[in-house]
VEXDREN-2710 file (C-alpha; in Angstrom, 1 decimal):
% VEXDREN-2710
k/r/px/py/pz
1/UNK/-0.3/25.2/-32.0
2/UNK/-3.9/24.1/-31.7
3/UNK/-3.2/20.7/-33.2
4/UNK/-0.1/20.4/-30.8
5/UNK/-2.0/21.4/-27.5
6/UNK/-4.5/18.3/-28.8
7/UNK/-1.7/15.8/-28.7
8/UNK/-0.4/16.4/-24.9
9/UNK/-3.1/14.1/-23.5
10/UNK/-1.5/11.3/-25.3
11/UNK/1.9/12.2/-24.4
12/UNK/0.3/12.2/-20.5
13/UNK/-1.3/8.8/-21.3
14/UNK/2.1/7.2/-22.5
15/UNK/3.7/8.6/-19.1
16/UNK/0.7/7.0/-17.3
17/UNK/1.5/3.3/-19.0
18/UNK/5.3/3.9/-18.5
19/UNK/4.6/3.5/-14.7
20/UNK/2.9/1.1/-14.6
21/UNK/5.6/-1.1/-15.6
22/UNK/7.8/0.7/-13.6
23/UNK/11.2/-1.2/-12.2
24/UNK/10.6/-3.0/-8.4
25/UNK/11.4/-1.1/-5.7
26/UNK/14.4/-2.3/-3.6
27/UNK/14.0/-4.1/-0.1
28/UNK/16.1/-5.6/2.4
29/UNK/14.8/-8.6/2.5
30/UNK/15.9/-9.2/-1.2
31/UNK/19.0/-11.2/-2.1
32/UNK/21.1/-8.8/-3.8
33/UNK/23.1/-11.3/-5.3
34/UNK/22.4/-15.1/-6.3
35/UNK/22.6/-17.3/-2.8
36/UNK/24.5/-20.0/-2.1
37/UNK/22.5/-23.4/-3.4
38/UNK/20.1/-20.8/-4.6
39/UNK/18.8/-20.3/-1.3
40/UNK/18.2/-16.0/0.3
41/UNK/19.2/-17.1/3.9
42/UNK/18.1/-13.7/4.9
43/UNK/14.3/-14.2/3.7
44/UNK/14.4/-18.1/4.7
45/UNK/15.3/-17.3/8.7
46/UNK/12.3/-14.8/8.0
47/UNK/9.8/-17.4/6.8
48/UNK/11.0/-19.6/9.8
49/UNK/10.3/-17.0/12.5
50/UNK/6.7/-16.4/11.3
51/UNK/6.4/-20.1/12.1
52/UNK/4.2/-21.1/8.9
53/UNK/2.7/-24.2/9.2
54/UNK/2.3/-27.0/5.9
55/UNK/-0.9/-25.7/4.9
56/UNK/0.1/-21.9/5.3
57/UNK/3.1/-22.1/3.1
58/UNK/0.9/-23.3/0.3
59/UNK/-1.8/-21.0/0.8
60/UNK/0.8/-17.8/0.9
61/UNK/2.5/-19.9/-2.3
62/UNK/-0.8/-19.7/-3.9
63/UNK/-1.9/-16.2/-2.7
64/UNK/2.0/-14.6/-3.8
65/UNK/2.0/-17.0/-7.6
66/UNK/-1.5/-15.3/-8.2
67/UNK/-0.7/-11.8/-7.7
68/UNK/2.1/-12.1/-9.9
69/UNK/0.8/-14.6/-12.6
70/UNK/-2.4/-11.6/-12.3
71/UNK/0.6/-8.7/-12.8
72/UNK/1.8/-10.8/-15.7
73/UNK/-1.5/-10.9/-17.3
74/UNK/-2.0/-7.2/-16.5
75/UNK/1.1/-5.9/-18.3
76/UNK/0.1/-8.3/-21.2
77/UNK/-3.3/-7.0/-21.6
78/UNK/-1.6/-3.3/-21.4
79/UNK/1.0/-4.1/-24.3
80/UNK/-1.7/-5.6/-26.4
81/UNK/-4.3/-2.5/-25.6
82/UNK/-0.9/0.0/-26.3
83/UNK/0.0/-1.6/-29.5
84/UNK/-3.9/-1.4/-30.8
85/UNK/-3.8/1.8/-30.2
86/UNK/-0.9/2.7/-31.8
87/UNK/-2.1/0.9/-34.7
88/UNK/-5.2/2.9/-34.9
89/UNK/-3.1/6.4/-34.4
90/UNK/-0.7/5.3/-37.6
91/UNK/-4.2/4.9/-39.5
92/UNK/-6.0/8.1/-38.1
93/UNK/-7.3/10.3/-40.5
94/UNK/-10.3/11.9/-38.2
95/UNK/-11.5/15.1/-36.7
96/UNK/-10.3/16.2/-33.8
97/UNK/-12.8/15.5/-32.2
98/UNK/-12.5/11.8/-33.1
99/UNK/-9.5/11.6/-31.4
100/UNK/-9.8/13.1/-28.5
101/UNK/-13.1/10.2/-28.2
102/UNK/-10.4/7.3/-29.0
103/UNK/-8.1/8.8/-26.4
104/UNK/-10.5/9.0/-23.9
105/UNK/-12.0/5.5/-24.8
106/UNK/-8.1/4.3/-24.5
107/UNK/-7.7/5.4/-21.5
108/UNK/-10.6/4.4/-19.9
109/UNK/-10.0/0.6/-20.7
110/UNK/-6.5/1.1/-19.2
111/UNK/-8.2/2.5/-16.0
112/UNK/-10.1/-0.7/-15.9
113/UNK/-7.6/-2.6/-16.2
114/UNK/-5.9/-1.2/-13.5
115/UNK/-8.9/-1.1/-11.5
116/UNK/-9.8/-5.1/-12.0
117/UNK/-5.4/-5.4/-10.9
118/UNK/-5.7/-3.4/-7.7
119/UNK/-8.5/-5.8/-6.5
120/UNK/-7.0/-8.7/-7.1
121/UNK/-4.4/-7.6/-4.8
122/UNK/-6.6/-6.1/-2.5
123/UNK/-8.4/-9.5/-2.0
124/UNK/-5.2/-11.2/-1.9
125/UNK/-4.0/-8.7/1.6
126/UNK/-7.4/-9.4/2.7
127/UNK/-7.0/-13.1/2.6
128/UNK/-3.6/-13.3/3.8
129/UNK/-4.8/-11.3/6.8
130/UNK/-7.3/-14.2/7.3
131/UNK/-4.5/-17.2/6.6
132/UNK/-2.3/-16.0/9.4
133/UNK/-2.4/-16.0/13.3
134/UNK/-2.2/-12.5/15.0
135/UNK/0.8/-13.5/16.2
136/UNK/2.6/-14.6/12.8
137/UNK/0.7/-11.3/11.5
138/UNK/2.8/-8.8/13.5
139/UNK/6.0/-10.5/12.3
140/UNK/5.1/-10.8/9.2
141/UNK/3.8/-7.5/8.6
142/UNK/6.2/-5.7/10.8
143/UNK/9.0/-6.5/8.0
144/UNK/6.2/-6.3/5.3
145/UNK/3.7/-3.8/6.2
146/UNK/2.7/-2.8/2.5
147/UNK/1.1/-6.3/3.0
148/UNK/-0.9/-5.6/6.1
149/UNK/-4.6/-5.6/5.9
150/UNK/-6.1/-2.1/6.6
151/UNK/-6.5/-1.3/10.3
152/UNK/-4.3/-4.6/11.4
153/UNK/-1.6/-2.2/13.3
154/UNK/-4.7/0.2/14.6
155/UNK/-6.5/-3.3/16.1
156/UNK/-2.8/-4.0/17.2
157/UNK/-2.6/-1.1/19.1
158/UNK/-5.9/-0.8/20.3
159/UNK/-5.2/-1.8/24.2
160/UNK/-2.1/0.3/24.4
161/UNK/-3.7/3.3/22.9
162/UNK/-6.9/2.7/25.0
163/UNK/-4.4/3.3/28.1
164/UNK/-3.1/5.7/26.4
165/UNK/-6.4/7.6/25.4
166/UNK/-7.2/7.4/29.7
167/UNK/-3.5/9.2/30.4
168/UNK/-4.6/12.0/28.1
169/UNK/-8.0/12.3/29.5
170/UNK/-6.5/12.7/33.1
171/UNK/-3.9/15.0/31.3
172/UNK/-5.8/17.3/29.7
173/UNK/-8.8/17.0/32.9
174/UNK/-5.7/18.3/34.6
175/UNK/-5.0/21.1/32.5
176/UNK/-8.5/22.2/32.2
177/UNK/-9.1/22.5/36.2
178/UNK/-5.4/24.6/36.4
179/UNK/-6.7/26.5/33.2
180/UNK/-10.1/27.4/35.0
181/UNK/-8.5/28.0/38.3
182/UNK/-6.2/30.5/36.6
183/UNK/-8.9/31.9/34.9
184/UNK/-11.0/33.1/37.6
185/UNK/-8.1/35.7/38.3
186/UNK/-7.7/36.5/35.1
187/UNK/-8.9/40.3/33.5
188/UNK/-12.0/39.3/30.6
189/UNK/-9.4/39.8/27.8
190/UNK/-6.7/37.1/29.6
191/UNK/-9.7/34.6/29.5
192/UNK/-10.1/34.9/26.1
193/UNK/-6.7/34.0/25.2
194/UNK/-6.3/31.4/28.2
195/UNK/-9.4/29.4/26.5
196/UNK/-7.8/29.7/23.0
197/UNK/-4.5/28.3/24.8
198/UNK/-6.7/25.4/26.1
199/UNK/-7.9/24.6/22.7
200/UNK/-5.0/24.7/21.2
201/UNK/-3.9/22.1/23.5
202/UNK/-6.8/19.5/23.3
203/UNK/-6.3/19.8/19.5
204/UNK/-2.8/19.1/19.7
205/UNK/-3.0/16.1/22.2
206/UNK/-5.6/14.2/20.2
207/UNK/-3.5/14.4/17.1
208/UNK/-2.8/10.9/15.4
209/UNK/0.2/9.9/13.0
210/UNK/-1.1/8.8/9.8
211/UNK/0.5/6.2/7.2
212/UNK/0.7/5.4/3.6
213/UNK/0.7/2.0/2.1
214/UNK/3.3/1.3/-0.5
215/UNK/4.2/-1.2/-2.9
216/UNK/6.4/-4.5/-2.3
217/UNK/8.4/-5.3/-4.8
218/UNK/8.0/-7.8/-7.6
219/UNK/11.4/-9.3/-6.5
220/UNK/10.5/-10.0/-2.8
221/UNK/6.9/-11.7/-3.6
222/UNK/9.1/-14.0/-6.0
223/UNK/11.7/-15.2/-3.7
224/UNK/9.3/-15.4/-1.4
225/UNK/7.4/-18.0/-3.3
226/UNK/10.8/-19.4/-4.3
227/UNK/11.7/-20.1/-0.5
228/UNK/8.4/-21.4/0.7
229/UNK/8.4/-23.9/-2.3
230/UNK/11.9/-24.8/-1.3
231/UNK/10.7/-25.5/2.3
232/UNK/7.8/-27.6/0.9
233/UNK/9.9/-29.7/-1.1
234/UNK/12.0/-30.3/2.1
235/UNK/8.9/-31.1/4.7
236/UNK/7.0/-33.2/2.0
END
């Protein structure tokens, strides 16, 4: 049992690896099936509403081919790392503690690896953010916001939640003066919940949605590639 308990690191690590090579996510701007002349209508009327200029298309063309040539290289480096390892754990005749040093040391390179991927793509947001106008942004990342550099939508909103920020004031300036003018006829013990009331709802008018980023699919950054290359080749 001891030497069992010892091996369900590794069996964690293997699930860890699995993932990472997990299947793409669907997404609507994907063509499910194989276009007519090859083309995704769907994704091309996209790319023509953002209104990309020549120079745009073949920076996004580079930014997208980079990310995924980088995954490429990333899976790679994880099948070659996996397949070391497993050499080394046919050939293990160590202590236990031994192992529990390769495993660690095994899974730290894979960390790194990961780390050195999620950068890449974090640089590539950051630069896309800086290739496109505000005003292709929102379309662009309106239909792709796994893609949209942190804060964009927050500096998007800013004016309309500005305005909003002054209606709340008034509203809960409002609130206050009815809650004091109550107050003052109100026995000690009232007050006390009154003002916990009042709390209660200043903590629940300031209260902000909050959002997660996800992943976009292997599939759409592909086609997506595929379609801007197909519009270079016809504006060249």
């Amino acid at each position: 049992m001891k030497k069992l308990s010892r091996t369900m690191p590794l069996l964690a690590l293997l699930v860890l690896v699995a993932s990472l090579s997990g299947a793409a996510q669907t997404d609507p701007l994907v063509a499910d099936a194989a276009a007519e002349d090859g083309v995704n209508l769907r994704l091309l009327l996209f790319i023509n509403e953002v209104g990309l200029d020549q120079e745009q298309m073949e920076a996004l063309v580079g930014l997208f081919q980079g990310v995924l040539d980088g995954r490429d290289e990333f899976r790679e480096a994880l099948e070659a790392k996996g397949a070391t390892f497993n050499e080394d754990m046919l050939a293990f005749t160590g202590t236990s503690e031994e192992l529990a040093a390769a495993i660690e040391a095994y899974r730290a390179e894979v960390a790194r690896l990961t780390e050195a991927y999620e950068a890449s793509v974090s640089d590539m947001i950051d630069t896309l953010g800086d290739t496109l106008t505000y005003a292709q942004g929102e379309v662009f990342f309106s239909a792709i916001p796994q893609l949209a550099p942190q804060g964009f939508f927050a500096s998007a909103r800013g004016e309309s939640q500005s305005r909003m920020e002054q209606l709340r004031d008034v509203e809960r300036s409002a609130v206050d003066s009815r809650l004091r003018a109550r107050s003052s006829e109100l026995e000690p013990e009232e007050n006390v919940a009154m003002n916990a009331r009042s709390r209660m709802m200043q903590m629940m008018a300031a209260r902000r949605p909050t959002t997660v980023r996800g992943r976009v699919s292997v599939d759409l950054l592909e086609q997506i590639v595929e379609v801007l290359e197909q519009k270079l080749d016809a504006i060249r």
